[in-house]
C-alpha positions in Angstrom: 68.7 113.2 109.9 71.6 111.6 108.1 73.1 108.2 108.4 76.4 107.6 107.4 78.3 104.5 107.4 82.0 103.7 108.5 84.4 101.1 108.5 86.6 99.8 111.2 88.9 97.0 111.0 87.6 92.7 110.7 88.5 89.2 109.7 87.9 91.2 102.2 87.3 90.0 98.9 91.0 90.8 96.6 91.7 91.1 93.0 94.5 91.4 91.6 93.8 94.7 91.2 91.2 96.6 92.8 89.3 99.9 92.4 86.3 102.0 93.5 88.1 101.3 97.0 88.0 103.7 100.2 91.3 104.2 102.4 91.4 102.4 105.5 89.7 104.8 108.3 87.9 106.8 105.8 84.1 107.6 106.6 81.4 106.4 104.4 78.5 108.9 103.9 75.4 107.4 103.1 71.6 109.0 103.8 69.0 106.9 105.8 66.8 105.9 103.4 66.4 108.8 100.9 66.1 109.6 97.5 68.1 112.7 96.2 65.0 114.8 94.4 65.5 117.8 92.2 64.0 119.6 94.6 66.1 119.3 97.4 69.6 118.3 95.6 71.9 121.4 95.1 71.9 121.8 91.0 74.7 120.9 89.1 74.5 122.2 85.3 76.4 120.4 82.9 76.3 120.2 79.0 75.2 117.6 76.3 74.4 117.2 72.9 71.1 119.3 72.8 72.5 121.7 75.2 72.6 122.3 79.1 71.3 120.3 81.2 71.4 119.5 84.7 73.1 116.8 86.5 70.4 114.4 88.0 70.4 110.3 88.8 68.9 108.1 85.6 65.9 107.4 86.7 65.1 111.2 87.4 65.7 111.6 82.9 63.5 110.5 80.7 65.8 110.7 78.0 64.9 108.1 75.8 68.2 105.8 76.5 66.2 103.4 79.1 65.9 100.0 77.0 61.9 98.8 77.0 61.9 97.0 80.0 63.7 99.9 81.9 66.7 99.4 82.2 70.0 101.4 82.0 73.5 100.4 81.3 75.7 102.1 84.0 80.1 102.7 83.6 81.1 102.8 87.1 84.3 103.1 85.9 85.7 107.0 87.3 86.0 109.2 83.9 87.6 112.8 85.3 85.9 114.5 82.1 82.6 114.0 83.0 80.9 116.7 83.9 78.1 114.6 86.1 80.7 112.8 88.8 78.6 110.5 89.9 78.4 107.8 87.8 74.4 107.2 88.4 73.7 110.4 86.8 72.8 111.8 83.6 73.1 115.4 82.2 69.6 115.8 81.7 68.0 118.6 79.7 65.0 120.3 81.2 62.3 118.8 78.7 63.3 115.6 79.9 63.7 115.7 83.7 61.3 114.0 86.0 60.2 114.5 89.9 60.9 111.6 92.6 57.4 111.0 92.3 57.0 109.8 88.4 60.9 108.5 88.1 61.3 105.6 85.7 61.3 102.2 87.4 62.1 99.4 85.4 59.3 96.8 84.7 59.2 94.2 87.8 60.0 90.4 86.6 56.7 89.0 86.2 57.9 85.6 86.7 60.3 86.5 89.8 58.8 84.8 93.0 60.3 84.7 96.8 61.7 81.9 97.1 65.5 81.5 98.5 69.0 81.8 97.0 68.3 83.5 93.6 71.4 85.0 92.2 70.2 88.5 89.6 73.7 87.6 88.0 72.2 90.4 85.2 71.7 93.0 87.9 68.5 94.3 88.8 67.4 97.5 86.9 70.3 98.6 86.1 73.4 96.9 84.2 77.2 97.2 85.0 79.9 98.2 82.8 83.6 98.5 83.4 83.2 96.5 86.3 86.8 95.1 85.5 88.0 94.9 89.3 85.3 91.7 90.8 82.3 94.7 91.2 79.0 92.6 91.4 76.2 93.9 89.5 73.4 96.1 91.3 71.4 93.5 93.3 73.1 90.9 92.4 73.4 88.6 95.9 69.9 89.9 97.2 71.2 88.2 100.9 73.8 90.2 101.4 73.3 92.2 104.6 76.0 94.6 106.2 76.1 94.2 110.2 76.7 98.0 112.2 76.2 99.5 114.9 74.9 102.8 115.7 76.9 105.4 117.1 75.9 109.2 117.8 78.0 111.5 115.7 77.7 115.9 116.5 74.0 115.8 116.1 73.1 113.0 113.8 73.9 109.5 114.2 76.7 107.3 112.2 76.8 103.9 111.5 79.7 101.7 111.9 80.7 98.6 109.4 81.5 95.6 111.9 81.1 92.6 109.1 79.3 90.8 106.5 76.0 88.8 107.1 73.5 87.0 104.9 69.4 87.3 105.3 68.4 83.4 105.5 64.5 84.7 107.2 62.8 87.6 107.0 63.9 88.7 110.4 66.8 86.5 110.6 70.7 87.3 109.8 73.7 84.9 109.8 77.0 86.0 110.8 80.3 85.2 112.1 80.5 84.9 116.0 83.4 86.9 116.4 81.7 89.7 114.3 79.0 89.9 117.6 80.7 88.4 120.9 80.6 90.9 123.4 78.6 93.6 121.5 75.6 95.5 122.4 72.8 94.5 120.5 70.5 97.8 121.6 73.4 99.4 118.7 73.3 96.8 116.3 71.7 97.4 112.9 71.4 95.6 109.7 71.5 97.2 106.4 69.6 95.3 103.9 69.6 96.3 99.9 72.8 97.9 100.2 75.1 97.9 97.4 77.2 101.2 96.6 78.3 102.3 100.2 79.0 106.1 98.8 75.2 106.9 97.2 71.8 106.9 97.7 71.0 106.7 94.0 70.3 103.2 93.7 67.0 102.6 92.4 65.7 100.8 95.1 66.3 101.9 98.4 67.9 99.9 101.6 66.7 99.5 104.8 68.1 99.5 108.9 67.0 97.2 111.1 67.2 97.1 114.5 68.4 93.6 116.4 65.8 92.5 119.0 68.1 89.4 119.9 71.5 87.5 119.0 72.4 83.5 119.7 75.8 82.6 119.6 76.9 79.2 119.6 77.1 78.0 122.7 80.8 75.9 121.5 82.1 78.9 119.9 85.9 79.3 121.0 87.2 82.8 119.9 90.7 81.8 120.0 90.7 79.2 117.7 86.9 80.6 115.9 85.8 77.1 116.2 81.9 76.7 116.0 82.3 80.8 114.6 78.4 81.3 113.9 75.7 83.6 115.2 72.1 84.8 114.2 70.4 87.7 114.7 66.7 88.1 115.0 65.7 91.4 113.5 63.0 93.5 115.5 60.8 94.3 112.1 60.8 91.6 109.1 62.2 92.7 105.8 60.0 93.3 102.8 61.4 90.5 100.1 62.1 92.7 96.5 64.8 91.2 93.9 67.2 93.2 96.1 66.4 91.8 99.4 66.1 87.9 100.1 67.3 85.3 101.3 69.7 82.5 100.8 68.8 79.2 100.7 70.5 76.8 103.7 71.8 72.9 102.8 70.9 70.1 104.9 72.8 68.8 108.1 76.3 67.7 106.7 75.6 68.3 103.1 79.0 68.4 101.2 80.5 70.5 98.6 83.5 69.2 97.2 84.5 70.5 94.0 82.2 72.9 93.7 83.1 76.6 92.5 81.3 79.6 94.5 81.0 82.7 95.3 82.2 84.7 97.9 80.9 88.2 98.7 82.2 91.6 100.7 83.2 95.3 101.6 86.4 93.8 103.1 90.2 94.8 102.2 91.7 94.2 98.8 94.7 93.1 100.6 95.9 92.0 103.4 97.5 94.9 106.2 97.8 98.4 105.8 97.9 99.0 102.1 94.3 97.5 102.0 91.5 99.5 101.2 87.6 98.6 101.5 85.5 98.1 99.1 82.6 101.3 98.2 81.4 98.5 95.5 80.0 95.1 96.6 82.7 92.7 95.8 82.4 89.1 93.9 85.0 86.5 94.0 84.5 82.6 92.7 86.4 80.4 94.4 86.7 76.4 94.3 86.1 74.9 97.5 89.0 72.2 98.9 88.9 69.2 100.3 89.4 69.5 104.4 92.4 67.0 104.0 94.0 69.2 101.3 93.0 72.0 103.2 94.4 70.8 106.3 97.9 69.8 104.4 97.9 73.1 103.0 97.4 74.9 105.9 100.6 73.3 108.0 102.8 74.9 105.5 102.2 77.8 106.8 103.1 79.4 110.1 100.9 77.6 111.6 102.8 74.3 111.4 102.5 70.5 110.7 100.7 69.9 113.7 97.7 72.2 113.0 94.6 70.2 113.2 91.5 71.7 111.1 88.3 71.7 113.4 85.3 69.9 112.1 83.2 73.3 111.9 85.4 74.5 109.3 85.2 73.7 105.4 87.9 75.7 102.9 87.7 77.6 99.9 90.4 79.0 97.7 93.9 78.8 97.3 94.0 80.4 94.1 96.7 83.6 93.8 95.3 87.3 93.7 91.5 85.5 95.1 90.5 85.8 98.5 88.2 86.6 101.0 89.8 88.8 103.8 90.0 91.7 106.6 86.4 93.1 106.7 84.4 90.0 105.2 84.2 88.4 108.4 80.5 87.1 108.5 80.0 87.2 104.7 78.5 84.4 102.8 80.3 81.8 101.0 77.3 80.4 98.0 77.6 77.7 96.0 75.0 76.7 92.9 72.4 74.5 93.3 72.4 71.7 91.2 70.4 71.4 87.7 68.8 75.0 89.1 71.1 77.8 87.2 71.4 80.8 89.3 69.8 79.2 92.8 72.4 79.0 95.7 73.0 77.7 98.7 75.1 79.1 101.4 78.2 76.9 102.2 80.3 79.1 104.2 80.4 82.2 106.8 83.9 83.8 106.4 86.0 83.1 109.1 89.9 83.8 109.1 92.8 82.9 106.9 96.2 83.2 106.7 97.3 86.1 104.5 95.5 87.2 101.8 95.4 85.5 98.1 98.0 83.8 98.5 98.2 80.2 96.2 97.7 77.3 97.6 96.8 78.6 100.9 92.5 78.4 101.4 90.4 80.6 103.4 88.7 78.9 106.1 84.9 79.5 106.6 82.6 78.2 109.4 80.7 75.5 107.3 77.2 76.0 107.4 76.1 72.2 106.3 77.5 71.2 110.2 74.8 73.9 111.9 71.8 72.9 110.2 70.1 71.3 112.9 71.6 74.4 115.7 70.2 77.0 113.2 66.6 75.2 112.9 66.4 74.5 116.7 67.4 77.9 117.1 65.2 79.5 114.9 62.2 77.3 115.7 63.0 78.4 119.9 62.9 82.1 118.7 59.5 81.6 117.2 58.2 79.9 120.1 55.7 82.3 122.0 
């Protein structure tokens, strides 16, 4: 049985310029859980140097170009002369091909441990090239999580992108409020591991997991998005790899000024119908801003000199052509820890904004550091028998 994923339309990371993009309404194929073997793919014959060969993902070739700890140095950028399309393949010569069941897997860290918020900002067993367009590497933001739900499609089942979300428990997932209010949670699903939308030849593979229960906060207002958080208690705990953990949370009312961050998504590349999501996870670092600059900045838009900027709201942004936007609703906003290189904490849940990348104008994010104590109390209720 196949499960593919879709988009539909949210409150997406931008670039100036974007590609590896899907139009708006376009469906995204992806298979539950599976591993393309040589065996059951269809076989593609292509040429290289020694000869032909057939077209096959990396870690199915032992062709010698793995470096010694495993890893292989990806393009994802699209070349229309090569003959393997997919840009996770190799042309592979018979003497070198491999079955599912002895593929190369690159050496696991021996000093990686779970603990939270650890960025792979050098991509986990694979690394990126010609990611010119704000691309994150392969298992770089290990919290990332996309929220779906489950619809039945002919005789298989699709699933269907609603937002962003980030893993900060092993059955627990933080969202926006407005991504869930009013949904059923017997559909909901969270992917986990996910990276390229479009293929199932990531090394490692993700995995769907079924909501047992959401909390919304009991203050959220969805006209204004005040108080815009949720979690989501997952019905089967995730197994913690270097492409599935979780972030690490502040404390109550911990501040961030002048710190610069990260913002991840699947959203829009722009704002309204010439938009396009994201097949790639997206990266964007963006300062955050002050909430009285953010405030200031925010009445000269439309929405005037009177508009007052909730307390449940922190900024980030304001920089042209960098932005969060349509489709990163629920996404994490992650800041660095202090003294600790590549250890974050979440800030930020994406809420709304005003355009897209435009300078001087923030995106506004629910700001985690005020919902310590609801997400503990929460958390700690859940776990209650």
């Amino acid at each position: 049985m196949n499960t593919k994923m879709f988009f539909v339309v949210f409150v997406s990371i931008i670039v100036t310029v974007s590609a590896q993009t899907l139009e708006e309404g376009a469906e995204q194929a992806l298979e539950d859980n599976t591993v393309r073997t040589l065996d059951q793919a269809p076989v593609k014959t292509c040429t290289n140097v020694n000869g032909t060969g057939e077209c096959v993902p990396y870690y199915l070739c032992n062709n010698g170009k793995f470096n010694t700890d495993g890893e292989n140095v990806i393009d994802i950028r699209f070349n229309e002369d090569k003959e393997c399309i997919e840009y996770f393949e190799e042309c592979c010569g018979a003497e070198h091909l491999l079955t599912d069941e002895n593929k190369i897997v690159p050496v696991r860290n021996e000093t990686y441990i779970t603990e939270c918020g650890i960025r792979n900002s050098a991509g986990v067993g694979v690394r990126i090239t010609g990611n010119s367009d704000g691309e994150s590497e392969y298992g770089e933001f290990p919290w990332m999580v996309a929220v779906t739900r489950r619809e039945p499609s002919n005789d298989s089942f699709i699933n269907v992108y609603m937002c962003g979300g980030s893993l900060i428990a092993e059955n627990v997932v933080m969202t926006a409020a407005h991504c869930v209010n009013g949904k059923d949670v017997d559909v909901m699903r969270i992917r986990v591991g996910e990276w390229d939308t479009q293929t199932t030849f990531e090394l490692f593979q993700h995995s769907d997991h079924e909501v047992e229960k959401f909390v919304i906060h009991e203050k959220f207002n969805k006209g204004g998005l005040h108080n815009d958080i949720a979690l989501l208690f997952l019905k089967t705990k995730v197994e913690m790899s270097e492409v599935a953990n979780t972030i690490c949370l502040p404390s109550q009312d911990q501040p961030f000024d002048g710190k610069r961050c990260f913002a991840t998504g699947w959203g829009k590349d722009q704002f309204g119908k010439e938009g396009e999501y994201q097949v790639i996870l997206k990266k964007v670092e963006l300062p955050t801003v002050p909430r009285d600059q953010c405030q200031a900045n925010l009445r000269k838009t439309r929405l005037g000199r009177r508009f007052i900027l909730h307390d449940s709201f922190m900024c980030a942004g304001g920089e042209e052509g960098k932005d969060t936007c349509k489709g990163d609703g629920g996404s994490p906003l992650v800041c660095p820890v202090e003294g600790f290189p590549d250890k974050y904490y979440q800030a930020g849940i994406v809420a709304w904004g005003v355009g897209c990348g435009q300078k001087d104008v923030p995106g506004v994010y629910a700001n985690v550091a005020h919902f310590r104590n609801w997400i503990d109390t929460q958390i700690a209720s859940y776990s209650q028998p």
